[in-house]
N, C-alpha and C positions, 0 to 999 in steps of 0.2 A: 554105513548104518542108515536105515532111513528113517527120514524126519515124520512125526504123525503133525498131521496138519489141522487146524484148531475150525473147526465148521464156523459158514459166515452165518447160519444162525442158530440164535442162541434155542430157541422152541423148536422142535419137531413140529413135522404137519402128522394127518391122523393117518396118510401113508408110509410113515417110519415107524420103523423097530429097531431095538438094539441090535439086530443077527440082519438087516437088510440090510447093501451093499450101498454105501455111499454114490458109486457111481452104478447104476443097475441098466443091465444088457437091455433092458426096453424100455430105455428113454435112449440111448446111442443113436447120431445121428450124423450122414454125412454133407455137409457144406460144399457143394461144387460152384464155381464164380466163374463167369462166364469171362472170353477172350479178352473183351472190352476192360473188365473191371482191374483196374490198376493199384500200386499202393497205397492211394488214398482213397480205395475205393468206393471212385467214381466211375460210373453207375456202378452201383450194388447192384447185381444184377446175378439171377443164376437159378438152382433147386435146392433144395435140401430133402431128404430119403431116409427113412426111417428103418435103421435097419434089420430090425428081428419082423416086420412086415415087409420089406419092401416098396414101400409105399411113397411116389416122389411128387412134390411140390414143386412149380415154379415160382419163381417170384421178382419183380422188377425193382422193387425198392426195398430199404429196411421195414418199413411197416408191412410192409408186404410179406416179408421175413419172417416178422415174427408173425402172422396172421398163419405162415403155412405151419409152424413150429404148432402154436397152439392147437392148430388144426389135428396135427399129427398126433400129440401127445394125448389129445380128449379122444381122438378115434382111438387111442391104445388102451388107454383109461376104461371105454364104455364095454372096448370088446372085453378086457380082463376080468369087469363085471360080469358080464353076461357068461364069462366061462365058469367062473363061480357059484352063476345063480341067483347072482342080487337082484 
C-alpha cells in the first residue's frame, strides 16, 4: 500500500492547484557530478539539465548550483508564460 505523503508546506504558491502534479514534468532535472566530486562532495562540481528543454548548466560550486537551478526554472517559467500569452 502506498503511503500519501503530508506536503512540507502548509500554503500553496499561486502555481498550485488541486489537479497539478506534485512533482511536475518541467521542473525534472538531471544532477550530473563531475569525476572529482566525492562523497562528501568535495568539490561540487558538475551540470545540471533540465529536462523537458534540454537545457544544461555547469556549475563549480553549490551556489553556483543553485544559480544554474534558478536559472533553469525562471527560463521554464517565462517561456510557459509567453506560450500562454501572458
Amino acid at each position: 500500500m502506498k503511503k500519501e505523503r503530508a506536503s512540507p508546506q502548509a500554503s500553496h504558491d499561486a502555481t498550485s492547484s488541486p489537479e497539478a502534479p506534485e512533482l511536475p514534468t518541467e521542473k525534472a532535472l538531471v544532477l550530473q557530478l563531475t569525476r572529482e566530486t566525492g562523497p562528501s562532495l568535495e568539490p561540487f562540481a558538475g551540470r545540471v539539465e533540465h529536462i523537458a528543454s534540454g537545457r544544461r548548466l555547469r556549475f563549480g560550486d553549490f551556489a553556483a548550483f543553485r544559480a544554474a537551478v534558478t536559472r533553469l526554472l525562471a527560463e521554464t517559467m517565462r517561456s510557459s508564460e509567453v506560450g500562454r500569452g501572458e
